[in-house]
PLY file of the C-alpha trace (Angstrom):
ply
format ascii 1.0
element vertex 376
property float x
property float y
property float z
element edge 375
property int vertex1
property int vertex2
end_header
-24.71 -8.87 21.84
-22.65 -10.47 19.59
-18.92 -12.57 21.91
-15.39 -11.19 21.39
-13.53 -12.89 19.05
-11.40 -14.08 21.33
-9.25 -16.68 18.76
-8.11 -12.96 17.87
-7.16 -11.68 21.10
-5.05 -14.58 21.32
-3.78 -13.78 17.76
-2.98 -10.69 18.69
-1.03 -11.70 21.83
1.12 -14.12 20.08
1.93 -11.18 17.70
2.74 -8.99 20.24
5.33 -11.66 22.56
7.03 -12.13 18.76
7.24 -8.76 18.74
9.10 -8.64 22.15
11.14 -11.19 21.47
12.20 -9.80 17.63
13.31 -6.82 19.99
15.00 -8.66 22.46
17.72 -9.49 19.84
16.71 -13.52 19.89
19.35 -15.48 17.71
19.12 -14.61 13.80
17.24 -17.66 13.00
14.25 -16.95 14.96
14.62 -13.23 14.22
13.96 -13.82 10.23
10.92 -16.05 10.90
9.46 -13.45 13.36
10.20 -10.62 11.01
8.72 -11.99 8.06
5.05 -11.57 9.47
5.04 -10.17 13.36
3.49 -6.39 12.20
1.65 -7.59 9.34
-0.39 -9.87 11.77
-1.37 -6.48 13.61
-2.51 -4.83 10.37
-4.50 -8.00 8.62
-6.49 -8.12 12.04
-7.43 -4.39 11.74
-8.48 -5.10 8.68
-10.18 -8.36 10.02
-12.40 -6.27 11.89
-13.18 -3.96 8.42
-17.59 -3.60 8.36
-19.83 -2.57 5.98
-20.76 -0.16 9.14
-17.47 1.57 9.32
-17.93 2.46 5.27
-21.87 3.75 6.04
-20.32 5.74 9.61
-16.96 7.20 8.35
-17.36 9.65 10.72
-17.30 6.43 13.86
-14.47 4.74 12.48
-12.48 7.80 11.63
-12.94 8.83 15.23
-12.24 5.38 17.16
-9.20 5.39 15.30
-7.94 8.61 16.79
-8.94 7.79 20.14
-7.30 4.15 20.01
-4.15 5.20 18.07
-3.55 9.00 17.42
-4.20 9.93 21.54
-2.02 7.07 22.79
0.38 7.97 20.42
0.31 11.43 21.83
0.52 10.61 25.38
3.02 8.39 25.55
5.43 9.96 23.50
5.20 13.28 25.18
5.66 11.55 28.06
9.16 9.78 27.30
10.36 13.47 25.81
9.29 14.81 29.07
11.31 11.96 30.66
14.21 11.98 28.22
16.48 14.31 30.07
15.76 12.52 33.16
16.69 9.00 31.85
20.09 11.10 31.09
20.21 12.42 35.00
19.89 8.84 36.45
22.17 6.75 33.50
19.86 4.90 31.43
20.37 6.92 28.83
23.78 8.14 27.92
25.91 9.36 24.99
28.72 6.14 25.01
26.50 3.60 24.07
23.52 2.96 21.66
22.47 0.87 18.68
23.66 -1.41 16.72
24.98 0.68 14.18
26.82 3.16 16.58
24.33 6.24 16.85
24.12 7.04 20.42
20.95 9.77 21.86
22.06 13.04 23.45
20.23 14.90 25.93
17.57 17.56 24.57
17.68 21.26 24.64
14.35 23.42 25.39
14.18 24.16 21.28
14.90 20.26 21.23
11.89 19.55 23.00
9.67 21.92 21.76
10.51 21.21 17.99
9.89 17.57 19.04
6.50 18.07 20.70
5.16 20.19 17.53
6.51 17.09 15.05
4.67 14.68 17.60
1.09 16.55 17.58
1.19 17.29 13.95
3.22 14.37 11.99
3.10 11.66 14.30
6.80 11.69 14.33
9.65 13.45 16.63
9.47 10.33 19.43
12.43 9.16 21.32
13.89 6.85 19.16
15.69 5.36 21.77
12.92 4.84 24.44
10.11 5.03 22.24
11.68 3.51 18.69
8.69 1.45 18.15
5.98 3.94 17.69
5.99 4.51 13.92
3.24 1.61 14.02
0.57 3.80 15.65
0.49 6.21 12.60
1.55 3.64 10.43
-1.92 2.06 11.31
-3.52 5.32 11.59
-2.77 6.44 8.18
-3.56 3.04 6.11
-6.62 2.47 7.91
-8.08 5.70 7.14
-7.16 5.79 3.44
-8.29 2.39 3.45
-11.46 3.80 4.30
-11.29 6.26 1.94
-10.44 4.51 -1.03
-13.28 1.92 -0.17
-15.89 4.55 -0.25
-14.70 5.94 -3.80
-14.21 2.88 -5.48
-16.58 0.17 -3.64
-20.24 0.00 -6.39
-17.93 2.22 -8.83
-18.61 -0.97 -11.15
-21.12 -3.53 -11.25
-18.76 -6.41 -10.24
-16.86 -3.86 -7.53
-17.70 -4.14 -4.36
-17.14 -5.80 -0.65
-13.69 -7.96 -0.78
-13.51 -7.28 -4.79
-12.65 -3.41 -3.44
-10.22 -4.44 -0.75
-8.55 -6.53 -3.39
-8.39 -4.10 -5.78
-6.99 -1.27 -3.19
-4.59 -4.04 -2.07
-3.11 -4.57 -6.18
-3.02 -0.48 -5.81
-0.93 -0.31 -3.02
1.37 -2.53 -4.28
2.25 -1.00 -7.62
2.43 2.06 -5.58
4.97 0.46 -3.75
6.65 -0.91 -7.01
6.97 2.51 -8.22
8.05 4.09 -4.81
10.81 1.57 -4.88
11.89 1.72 -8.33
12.01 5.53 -8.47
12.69 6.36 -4.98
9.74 8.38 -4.78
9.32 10.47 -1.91
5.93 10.65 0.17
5.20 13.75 2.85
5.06 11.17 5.81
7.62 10.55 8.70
9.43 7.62 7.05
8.86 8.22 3.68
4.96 6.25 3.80
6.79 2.71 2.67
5.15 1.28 5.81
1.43 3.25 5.57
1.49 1.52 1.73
2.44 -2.24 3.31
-0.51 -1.32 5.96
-3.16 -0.51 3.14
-2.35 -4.15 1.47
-2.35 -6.06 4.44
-5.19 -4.08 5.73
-7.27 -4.77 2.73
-5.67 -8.95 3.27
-7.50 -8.88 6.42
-10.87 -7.61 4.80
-10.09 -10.51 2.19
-9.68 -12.92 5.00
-12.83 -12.48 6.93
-14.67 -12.61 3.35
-12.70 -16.30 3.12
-13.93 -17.69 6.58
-17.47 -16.04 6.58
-18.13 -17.92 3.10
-15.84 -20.96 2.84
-14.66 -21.23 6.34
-11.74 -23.56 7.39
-12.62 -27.03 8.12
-9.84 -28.95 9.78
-10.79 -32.10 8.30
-11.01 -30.45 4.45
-7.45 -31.66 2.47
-7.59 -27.81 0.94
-7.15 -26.07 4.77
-4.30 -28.60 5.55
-2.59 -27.76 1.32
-3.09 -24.02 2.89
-1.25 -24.75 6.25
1.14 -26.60 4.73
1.90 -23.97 2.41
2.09 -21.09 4.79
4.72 -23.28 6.80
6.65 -23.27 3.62
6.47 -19.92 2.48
7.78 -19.22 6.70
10.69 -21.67 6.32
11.48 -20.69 3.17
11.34 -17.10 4.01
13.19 -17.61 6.98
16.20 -19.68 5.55
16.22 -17.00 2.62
16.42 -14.44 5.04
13.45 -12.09 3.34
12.49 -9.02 4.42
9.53 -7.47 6.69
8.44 -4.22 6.78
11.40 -2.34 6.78
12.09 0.93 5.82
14.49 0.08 2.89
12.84 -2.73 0.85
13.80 -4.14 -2.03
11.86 -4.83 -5.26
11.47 -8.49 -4.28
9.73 -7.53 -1.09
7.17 -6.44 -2.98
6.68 -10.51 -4.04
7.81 -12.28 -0.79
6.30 -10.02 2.22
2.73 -10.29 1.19
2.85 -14.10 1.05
4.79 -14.45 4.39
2.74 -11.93 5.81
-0.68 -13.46 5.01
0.95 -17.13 5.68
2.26 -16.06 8.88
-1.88 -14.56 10.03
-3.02 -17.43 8.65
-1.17 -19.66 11.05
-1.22 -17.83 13.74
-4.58 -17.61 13.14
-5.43 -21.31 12.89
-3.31 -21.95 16.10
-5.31 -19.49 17.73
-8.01 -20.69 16.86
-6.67 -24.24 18.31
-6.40 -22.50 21.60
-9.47 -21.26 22.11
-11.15 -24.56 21.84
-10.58 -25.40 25.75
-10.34 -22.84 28.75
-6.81 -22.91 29.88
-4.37 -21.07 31.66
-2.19 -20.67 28.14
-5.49 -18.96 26.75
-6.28 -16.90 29.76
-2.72 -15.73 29.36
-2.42 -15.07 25.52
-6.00 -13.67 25.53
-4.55 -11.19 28.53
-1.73 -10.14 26.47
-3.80 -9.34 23.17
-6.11 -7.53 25.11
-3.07 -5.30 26.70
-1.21 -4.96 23.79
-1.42 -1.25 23.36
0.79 -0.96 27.31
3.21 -3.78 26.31
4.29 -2.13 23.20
4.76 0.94 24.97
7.03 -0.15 28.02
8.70 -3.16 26.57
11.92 -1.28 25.52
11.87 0.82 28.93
11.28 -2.94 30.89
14.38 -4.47 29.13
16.74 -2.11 31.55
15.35 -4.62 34.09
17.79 -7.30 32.30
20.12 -5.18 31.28
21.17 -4.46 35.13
20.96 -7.68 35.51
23.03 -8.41 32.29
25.76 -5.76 33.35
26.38 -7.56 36.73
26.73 -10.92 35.38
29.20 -10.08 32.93
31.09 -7.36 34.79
30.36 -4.49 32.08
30.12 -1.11 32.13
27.52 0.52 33.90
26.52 2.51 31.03
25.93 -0.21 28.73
22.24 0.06 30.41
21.75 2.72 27.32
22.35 0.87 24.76
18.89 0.37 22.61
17.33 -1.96 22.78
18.89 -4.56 24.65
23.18 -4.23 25.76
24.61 -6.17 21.97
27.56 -7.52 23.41
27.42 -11.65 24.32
24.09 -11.39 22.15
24.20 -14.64 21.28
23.45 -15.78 25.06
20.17 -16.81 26.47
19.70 -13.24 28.00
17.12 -12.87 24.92
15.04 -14.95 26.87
14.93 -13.07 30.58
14.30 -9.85 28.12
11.30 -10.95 26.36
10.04 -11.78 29.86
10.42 -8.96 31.54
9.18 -6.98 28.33
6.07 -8.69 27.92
5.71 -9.31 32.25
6.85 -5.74 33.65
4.23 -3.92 31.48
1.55 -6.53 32.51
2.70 -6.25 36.20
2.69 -2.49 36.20
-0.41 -2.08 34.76
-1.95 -4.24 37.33
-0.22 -2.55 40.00
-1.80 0.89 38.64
-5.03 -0.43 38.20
-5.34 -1.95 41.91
-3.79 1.68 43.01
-6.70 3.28 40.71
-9.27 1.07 42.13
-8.46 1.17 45.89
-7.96 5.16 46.43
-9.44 6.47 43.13
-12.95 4.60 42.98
-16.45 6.45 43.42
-17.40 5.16 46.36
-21.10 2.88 45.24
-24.18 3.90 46.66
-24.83 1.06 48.47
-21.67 1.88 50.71
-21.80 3.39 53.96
-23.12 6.40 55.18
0 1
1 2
2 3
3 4
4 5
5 6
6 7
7 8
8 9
9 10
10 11
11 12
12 13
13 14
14 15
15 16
16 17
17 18
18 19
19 20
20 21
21 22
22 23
23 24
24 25
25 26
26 27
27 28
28 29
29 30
30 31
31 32
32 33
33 34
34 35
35 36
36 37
37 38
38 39
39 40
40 41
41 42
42 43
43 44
44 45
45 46
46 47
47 48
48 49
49 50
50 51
51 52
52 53
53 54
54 55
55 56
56 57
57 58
58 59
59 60
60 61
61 62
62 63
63 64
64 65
65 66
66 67
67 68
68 69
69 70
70 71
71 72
72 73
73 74
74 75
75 76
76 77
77 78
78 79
79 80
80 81
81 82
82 83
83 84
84 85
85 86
86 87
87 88
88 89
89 90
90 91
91 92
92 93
93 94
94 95
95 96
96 97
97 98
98 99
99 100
100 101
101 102
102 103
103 104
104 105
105 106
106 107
107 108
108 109
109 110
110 111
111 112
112 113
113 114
114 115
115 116
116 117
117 118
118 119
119 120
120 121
121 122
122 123
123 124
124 125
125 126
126 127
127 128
128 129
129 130
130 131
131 132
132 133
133 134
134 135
135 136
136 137
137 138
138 139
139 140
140 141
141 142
142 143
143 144
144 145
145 146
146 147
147 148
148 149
149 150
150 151
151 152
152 153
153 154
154 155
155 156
156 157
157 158
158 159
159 160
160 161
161 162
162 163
163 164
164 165
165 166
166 167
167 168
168 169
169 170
170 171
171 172
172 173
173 174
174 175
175 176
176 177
177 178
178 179
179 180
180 181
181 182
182 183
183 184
184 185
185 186
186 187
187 188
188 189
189 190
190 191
191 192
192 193
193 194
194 195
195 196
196 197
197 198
198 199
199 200
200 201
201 202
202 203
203 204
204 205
205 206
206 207
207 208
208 209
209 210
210 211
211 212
212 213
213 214
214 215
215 216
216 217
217 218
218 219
219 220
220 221
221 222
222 223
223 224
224 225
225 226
226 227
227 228
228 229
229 230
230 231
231 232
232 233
233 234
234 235
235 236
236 237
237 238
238 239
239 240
240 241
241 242
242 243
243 244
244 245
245 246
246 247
247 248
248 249
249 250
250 251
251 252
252 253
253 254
254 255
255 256
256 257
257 258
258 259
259 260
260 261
261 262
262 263
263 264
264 265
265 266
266 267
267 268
268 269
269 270
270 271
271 272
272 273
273 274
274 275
275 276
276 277
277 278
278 279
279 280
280 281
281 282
282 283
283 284
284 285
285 286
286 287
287 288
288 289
289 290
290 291
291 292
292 293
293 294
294 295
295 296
296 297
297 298
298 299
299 300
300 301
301 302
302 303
303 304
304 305
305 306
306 307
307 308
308 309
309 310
310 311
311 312
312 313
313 314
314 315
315 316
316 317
317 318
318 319
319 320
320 321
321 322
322 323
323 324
324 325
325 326
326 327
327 328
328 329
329 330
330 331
331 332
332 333
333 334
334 335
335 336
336 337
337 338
338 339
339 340
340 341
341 342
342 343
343 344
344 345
345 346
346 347
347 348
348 349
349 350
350 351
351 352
352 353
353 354
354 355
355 356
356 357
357 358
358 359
359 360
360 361
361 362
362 363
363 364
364 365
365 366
366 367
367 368
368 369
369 370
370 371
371 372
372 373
373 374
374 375
């Protein structure tokens, strides 16, 4: 049996404590450089994983998606409406404070909740935005993964010189004259958010098909002068980026991003990538830890906003503010240019960790089938 990829896992664990820390409200600086790539990464290593299997099986891949993104999805959100009302009763949720732009979260009536639950089972949409805001990714991933697929199986040997990466290209130029015209004419797509960020998940979907093609056949020596021209370009295109303040996958973009976020996006994979990569050449405790995270990523995206209250408390008492700032999403905004960005991105990447842990030695102590070697 073929090893994990585990230069990956740790890929996808850096992506995910960016993530936290984009969230966290870290100061602008590091905000733009995280932007410009953090949720491409995820959908480039989707597509990293893209087989000639998954086209012959549509039926497999089509299914594992469901169960890894549509079913979480599900659950969890259900599960914060169900709690929404409560997180009202107890005062971490409130109708005084809220984002940055002023929109506060009220509590939910029964036709609330019900109208919510329907939109959740059958758009992938109606989530708390304020306990739950980051959630658009699951479908966002669902959807451009299965077109993906689909669009590979009509077009892939449609030509003699079509086929394998030559497809994913091709779908990838697609998607973004799609998302030229979307832009340019407003055009409006029958998906929660308007389908700006299922197109950006084809492309960099279809990147990450591209990428694997690159490393199976080329590879990237370290001691080659083209992989350190590539890493010295993706650092550019990230400074640049960053200093320029482009945009990530927003839900407003501009007809620029259509030239800047696929070249920060696949710069910022490919050196997260190659530091990976760097990583996993020794056993260490920083691999051990990243490869944990990547491989939990799923429960620290879920209860990282819910784990910031932690700080917030915390926050509240140290500055002497009021109580209810504890609702304001995603992090309390005023002195937000402290270090209190850094106690939130560790409780929202470290609470999930620890209470998943806790559950699982619960699970495993009172929940486990006793073996049959036990006693009598």
């Amino acid at each position: 049996m073929q090893g994990r990829n585990t230069s990956i896992a740790i890929a996808k664990g850096i992506a995910i404590i960016l993530m936290v820390i984009g969230h966290a409200e870290c100061p602008g600086g590091l905000m733009s450089f995280i932007y410009l790539f953090h949720m491409p990464l995820f959908f480039i290593t989707a597509g990293y994983f893209f087989s000639r299997k998954n086209v012959e099986q549509p039926w497999d891949f089509c299914c594992k998606r469901f169960k890894g993104l549509y079913v979480p999805f599900v659950k969890w959100s259900l599960f914060f409406l169900l709690i929404h009302n409560v997180m009202f009763e107890i005062g971490i949720l409130n109708e005084t404070y809220g984002n940055w732009e002023g929109g506060v979260t009220h509590p939910y009536s029964l036709k609330t909740m019900l109208q919510r639950a329907v939109h959740i089972v059958f758009a992938m949409g109606g989530y708390d935005e304020f306990l739950a805001g980051a959630f658009w990714f699951f479908r966002a991933l669902l959807l451009s993964s299965i077109l993906f697929l689909v669009f590979f199986r009509l077009i892939d040997g449609s030509a003699q010189w079509l086929h394998g990466w030559r497809t994913a290209a091709t779908i990838g130029v697609a998607a973004l004259c799609f998302a030229v015209l979307k832009i340019t004419f407003d055009l409006k797509v029958s998906v929660v958010q308007g389908g700006i960020r299922e197109t950006w998940g084809i492309l960099f979907f279809g990147l990450g098909v591209i990428y694997r093609h690159i490393e199976e056949n080329i590879g990237f020596n370290y001691r080659s002068s083209g992989y350190w021209a590539a890493m010295a370009v993706s650092v550019a295109l990230l400074a640049i980026g960053t200093m320029e303040h482009w945009a990530g996958m927003n839900l407003a973009p501009k007809l620029a991003d259509v030239a800047t976020l696929p070249l920060t996006g696949l710069a910022g994979f490919f050196a997260v990538h190659q530091l990976s990569r760097l990583i996993d050449c020794r056993e260490w405790w920083l691999k051990r830890v990243l490869v944990h995270c990547g491989e939990m990523t799923l429960y620290i995206y879920v209860f990282h906003i819910i784990s910031y209250k932690a700080v917030s408390v915390l926050k509240i008492w140290y500055y002497g503010l009021d109580c209810r700032q504890i609702g304001c999403h995603m992090v309390i905004h005023e002195h937000h240019d402290d270090f209190f960005w850094i106690l939130y991105s560790i409780a929202g990447v470290g609470l999930p960790l620890l209470w998943m842990w806790g559950y699982r030695s619960v699970k495993k102590r009172f929940f486990s089938a006793p073996s049959a070697t036990s006693g009598h």
